[in-house]
N, C-alpha and C positions, 0 to 999 in steps of 0.2 A: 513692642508693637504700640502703635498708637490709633487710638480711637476718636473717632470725633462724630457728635449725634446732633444733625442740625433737625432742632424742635422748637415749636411754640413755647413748652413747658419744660426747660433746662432743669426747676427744681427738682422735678418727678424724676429723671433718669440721674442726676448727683445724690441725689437723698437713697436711691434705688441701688446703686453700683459701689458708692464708697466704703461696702459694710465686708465683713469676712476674708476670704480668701483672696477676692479681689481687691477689695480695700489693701491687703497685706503685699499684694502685686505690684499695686502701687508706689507702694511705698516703698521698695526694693527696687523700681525702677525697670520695672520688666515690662509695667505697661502702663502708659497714660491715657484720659479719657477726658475728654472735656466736650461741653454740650454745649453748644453753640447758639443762643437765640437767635431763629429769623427774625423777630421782631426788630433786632437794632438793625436788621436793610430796607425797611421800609422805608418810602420814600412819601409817606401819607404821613400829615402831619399826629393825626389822631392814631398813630401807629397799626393802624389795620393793615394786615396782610393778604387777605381776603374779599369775595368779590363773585357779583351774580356770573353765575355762566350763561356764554352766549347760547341761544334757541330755547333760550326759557329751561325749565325743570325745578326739583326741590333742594334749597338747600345752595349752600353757598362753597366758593370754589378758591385752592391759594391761588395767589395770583405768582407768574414768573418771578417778577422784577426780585421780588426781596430773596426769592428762593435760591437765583441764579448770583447774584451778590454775593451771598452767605455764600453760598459753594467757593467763589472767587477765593473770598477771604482766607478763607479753609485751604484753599489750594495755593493760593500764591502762600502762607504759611509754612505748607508743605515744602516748596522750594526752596523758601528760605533758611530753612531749619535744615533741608538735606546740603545745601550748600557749605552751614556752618559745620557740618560734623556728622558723625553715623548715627542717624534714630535709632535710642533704645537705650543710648546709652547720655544723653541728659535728661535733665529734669523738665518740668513741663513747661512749656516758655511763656510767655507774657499773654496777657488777654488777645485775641483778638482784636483789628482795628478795621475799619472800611477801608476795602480794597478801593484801589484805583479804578480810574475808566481807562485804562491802558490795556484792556485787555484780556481773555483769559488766560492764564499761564499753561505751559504745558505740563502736562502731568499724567503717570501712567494707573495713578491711584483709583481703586475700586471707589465706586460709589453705589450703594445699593438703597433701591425703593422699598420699602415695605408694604408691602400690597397683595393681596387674596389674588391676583391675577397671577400673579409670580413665579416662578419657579420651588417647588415643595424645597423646604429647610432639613437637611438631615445632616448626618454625623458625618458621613463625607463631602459634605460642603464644608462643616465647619474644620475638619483638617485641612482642606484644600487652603481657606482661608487665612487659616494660623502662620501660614508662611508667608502671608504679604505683612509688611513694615508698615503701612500706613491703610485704614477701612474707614468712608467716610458714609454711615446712615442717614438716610432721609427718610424726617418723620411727615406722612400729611397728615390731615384732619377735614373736618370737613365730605365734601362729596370729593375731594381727593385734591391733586394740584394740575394748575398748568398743562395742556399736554406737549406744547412748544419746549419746556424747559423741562421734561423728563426727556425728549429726545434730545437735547442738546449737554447733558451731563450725567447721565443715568448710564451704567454700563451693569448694574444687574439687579432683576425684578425679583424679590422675595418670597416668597411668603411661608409663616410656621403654622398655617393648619385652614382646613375650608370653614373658615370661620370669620365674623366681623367684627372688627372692634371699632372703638372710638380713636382710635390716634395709631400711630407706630412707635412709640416710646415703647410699652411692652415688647411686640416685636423686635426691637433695636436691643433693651438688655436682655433675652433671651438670645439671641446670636452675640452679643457681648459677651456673654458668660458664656455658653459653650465654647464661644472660639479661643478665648483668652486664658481655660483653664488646661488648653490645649500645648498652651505656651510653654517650652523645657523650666522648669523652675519653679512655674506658678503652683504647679500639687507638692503637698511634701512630698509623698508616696510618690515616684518617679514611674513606678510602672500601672497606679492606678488607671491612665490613662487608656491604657491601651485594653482592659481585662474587664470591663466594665458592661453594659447593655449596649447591643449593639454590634458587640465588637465578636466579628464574624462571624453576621449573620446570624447570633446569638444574642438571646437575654438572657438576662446576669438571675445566676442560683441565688435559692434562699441567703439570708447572710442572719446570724446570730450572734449575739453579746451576752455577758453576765445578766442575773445568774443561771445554773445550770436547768432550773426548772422554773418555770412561771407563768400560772394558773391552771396546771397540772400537764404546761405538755415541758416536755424536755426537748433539749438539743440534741439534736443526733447523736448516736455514740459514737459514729465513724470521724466529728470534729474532733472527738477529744481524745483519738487513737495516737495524736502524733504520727500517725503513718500518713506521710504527705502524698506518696503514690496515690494509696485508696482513698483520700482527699480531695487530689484532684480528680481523678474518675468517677465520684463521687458528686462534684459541682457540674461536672459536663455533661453527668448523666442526667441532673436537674436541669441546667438551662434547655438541655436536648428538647425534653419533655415541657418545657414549662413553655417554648417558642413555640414546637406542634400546637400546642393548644391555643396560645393565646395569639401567635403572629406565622399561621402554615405559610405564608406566601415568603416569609425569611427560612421558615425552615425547608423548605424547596428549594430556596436556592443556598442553602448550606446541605441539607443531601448532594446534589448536584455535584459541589464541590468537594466531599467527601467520595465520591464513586470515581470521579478523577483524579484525587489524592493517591487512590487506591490502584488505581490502573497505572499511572505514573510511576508507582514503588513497585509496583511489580516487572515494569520493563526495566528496574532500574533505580535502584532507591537513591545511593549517592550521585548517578550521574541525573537524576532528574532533582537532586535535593532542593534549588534556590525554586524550582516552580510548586514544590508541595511545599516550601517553608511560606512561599508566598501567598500560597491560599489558605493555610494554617494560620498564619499571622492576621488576616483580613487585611491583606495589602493589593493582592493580584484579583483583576476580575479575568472570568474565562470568556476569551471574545466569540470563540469557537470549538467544538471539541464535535468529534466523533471518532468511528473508530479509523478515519484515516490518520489522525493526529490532535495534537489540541494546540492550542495560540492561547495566550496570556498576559494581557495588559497592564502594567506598574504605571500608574499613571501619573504618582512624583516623583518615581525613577526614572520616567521617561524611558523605558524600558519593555520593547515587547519579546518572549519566550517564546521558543518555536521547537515542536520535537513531534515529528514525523515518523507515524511506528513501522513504515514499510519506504525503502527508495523510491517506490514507484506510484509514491503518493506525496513527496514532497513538494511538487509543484503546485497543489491543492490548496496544502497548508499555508505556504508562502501567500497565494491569493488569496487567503482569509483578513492580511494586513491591510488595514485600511490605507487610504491613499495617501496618510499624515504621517503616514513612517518615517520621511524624509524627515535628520536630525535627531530621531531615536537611533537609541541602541538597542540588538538584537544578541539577545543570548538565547545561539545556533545548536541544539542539542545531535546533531546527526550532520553528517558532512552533503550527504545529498541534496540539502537545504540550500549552500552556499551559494552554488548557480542562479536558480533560480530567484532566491533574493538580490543576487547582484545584477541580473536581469532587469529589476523591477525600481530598485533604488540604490542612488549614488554612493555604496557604501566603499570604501575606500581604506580599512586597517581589518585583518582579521588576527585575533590575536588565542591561537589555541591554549586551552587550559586543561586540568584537571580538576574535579571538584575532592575534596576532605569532609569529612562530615563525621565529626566525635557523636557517636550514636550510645556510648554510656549513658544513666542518671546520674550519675557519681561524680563529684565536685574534684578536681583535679588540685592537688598540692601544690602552697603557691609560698613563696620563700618569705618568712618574716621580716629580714631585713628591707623590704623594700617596702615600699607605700604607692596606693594608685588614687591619681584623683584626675579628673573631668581638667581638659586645658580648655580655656576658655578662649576667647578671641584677640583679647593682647597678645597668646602665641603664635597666629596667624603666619608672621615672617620669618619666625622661627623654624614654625613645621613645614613652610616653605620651602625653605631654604635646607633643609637636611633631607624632608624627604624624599628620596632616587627616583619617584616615580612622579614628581610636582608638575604639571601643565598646566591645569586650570585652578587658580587662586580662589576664583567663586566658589567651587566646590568644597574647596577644603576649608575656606570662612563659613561655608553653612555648614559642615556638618560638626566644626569648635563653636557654631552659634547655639546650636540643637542641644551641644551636649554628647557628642557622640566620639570624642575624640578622647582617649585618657593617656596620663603619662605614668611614667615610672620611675620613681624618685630616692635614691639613694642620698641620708643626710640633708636630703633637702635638695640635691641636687637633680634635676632632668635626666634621666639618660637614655631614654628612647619613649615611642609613644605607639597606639596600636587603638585600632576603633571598629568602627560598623558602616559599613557600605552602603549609599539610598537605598539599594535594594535587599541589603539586610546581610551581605557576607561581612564574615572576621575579615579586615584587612590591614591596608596602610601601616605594616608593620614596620617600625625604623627603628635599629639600635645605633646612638651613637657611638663614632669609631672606637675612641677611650675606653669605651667599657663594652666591646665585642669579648666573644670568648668567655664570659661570666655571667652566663645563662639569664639573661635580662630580656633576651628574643622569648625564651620558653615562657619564664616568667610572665611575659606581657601576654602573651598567649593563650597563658592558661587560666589568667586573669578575664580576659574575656569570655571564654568556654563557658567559667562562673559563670561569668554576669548573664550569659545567655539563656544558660540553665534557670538562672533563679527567676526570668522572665518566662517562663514555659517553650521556649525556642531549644532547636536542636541545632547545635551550632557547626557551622557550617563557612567553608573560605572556597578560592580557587588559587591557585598555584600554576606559575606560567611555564609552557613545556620546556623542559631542560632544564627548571629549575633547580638543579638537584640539591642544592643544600636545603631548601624549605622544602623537600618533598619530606628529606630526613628530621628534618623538624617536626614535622605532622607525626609520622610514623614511632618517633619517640614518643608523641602525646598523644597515640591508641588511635592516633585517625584514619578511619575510611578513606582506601582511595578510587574513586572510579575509574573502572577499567578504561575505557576509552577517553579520548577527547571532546569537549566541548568548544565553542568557541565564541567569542566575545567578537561580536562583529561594526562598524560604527562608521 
């Protein structure tokens, strides 16, 4: 990712951002940041940026000219740099220079205001954000900038808290650092991300270090059981407790979603499993729910869930879909859905499945001789190119960008690979031909079941009807199969 913070005071946000974790991001090449002075676009000899505003008032105003320049610079930048190569993966390129009068370039890059007027800053912004390539902040000062040149390059208003400050540099590296620590690579801990304040609908439990007693109180005795079960029921039961009190309006709507978790598993635990892992995980919001059915939103899976608890209420739920359905995908829980959604939006492949769902704790045996590591994006036309189920290239470059793609390496060699779905299924399993028959399918398989497990997820695939050798796959490695079909609709 790359960042770029147009401000008065470049030294504040370089001196502020190059230190720790990010500094170390840096430097690894995961993220660049550079801070842009407006001051070098003024077009005032005495380099002044600013300037009275018209109809009187206190206090003085930026002016466009040098604000909208710097943007230029920035942007035409932008295009230059995506022309030369994929961002992310060079180093940080030359200084900026003054843009041309030719023009503004086009460019599809965020640009956000820092402003109390703003839209509130929270944790699902700052995911939402981690996945653009290029974020370019704008800091004012003063009684604010311009309002000709926020509407002509601003595409989003910020702000992290009803409060005022002196500048938007604070504001700019606190969305810097949320969003950037978001980035796969940037935390050592790979799953700290996800398990942390926040993260669904919850605040994060006590946390304790050496040593065992200190100033007469001690560390729980359930931390130093080694029993990870009563561990973790232990941490849930604190954050439970510690949100009621400190944030009820989070924990209202994580009840909410516990009471639907629950009705869900009861009509049906593996066949409703991706809509309760989804609210489980803090991925899925509920757009709707009652007792006719409930709807369910993935909103980077671009994915909405539908599962209608009687036929003669499916037509209900369907109309719960907003009107942006068009170009989502619909994972159809009950056949009597089908109509009606195909009524309503052009969908055009349905593809029935079965869901698996390994509902053990118990970490499944995984063959020594082989080794699993993360394929990165140099493998891109490899896994292209072998996987039976390849259409969309963008898909499978982000989810080797993420991290979410691992292979299996016998000697050092490739020989199939197996990862995790946007919306969180085990999939994309591929064994190369060569080494079919030598259980490198299971292998890969059970390798992710782990990885699932050691993330607090209940892991979980689909299997396309008639697929019979992967059903037998499953059922080898103790998996659940839901009785009926689901359907994958698009």
């Amino acid at each position: 990712m790359n960042c770029y913070v147009m401000t008065l005071f470049p030294e504040m946000v370089e001196q502020g951002m190059r230190t720790s974790i990010l500094g170390k991001a840096m430097e690894k090449g995961l993220l660049t940041l550079e801070a842009v002075n407006i001051r070098d676009y003024t077009k005032d000899r005495h380099k002044k940026t600013d300037d009275y505003p018209y109809g009187g008032g206190a206090g003085m105003l930026m002016q466009a000219q040098p604000v909208f320049d710097c943007y230029r610079a920035i942007s035409e930048k932008i295009e230059k740099d995506g022309a030369a190569g994929i961002a992310g993966n060079r180093k940080p390129a030359e200084s900026l220079v003054h843009a041309s009068e030719s023009g503004l370039p086009a460019s599809n890059t965020r640009v956000i205001y820092l402003t109390p007027q703003g839209r509130l800053f929270s944790q699902k912004m700052a995911k939402e954000l981690s996945k653009e390539e290029n974020l370019i902040f704008l800091c004012g000062h003063y009684e604010g900038i311009d309002e000709r040149v926020l509407e002509e390059i601003v595409t989003d208003y910020v702000s992290v808290g009803d409060y005022v400050l002196t500048g938007g540099e604070l504001p700019a590296m606190v969305m810097v650092d949320a969003v950037a620590r978001l980035i796969p690579g940037v935390l050592h801990n790979e799953t700290s991300a996800d398990c942390e304040t926040f993260h669904n609908d919850l605040l994060e439990y006590p946390q304790y270090s050496r040593p065992e007693e200190w100033h007469g109180k001690r560390v729980p005795e359930v931390l130093l059981s080694g029993d990870h079960r009563k561990i973790a029921a232990w941490r849930l039961g604190q954050s439970e407790r510690r949100t009621a009190a400190n944030r009820p309006d989070l924990y209202d709507r994580y009840c909410r979603k516990q009471h639907y978790i629950r009705v869900l598993t009861e009509k049906g635990k593996a066949h409703h499993i991706d809509m309760t892992e989804s609210l489980r995980r803090g991925r899925g919001e509920i757009v709707e729910a009652s007792e006719a059915g409930i709807l369910i939103k993935d909103e980077e899976a671009k994915v909405y869930m539908l599962a209608a608890f009687d036929a003669d209420q499916a037509e209900e739920v369907v109309g719960w879909v907003p009107g942006d359905g068009s170009g989502w995908q619909f994972s159809v829980h009950q056949e009597s859905l089908l109509a009606p959604l195909g009524q309503r939006f052009p969908v055009s492949v349905r593809l029935p499945v079965y869901h698996v769902v390994y509902t053990e704790r118990t970490a499944v045996s995984v063959p020594k001789h082989l080794s699993f590591r993360k394929l990165g994006e140099d493998y891109l036309e490899e896994v292209m190119s072998r996987y039976h189920m390849a259409t969309d290239k963008g898909y499978l470059e982000e989810r080797l960008r993420g991290g979410h793609i691992y292979g299996a390496f016998a000697d050092d060699r490739l020989t199939g690979f197996a990862g995790t779905h946007q919306e969180g299924s085990i999939g994309m399993l591929e064994v190369y031909g060569e080494y079919r028959r030598q259980g490198i399918g299971r292998a890969l398989e059970s390798f992710m079941i782990n990885l699932h497990l050691s993330m607090g997820y209940m892991p979980y695939g689909a299997v396309a009807e008639g697929n019979q050798a992967s059903l037998g796959l499953q059922g080898s490695l103790r998996m659940c199969m839901s009785k009926g079909l689901l359907y994958w609709v698009w």
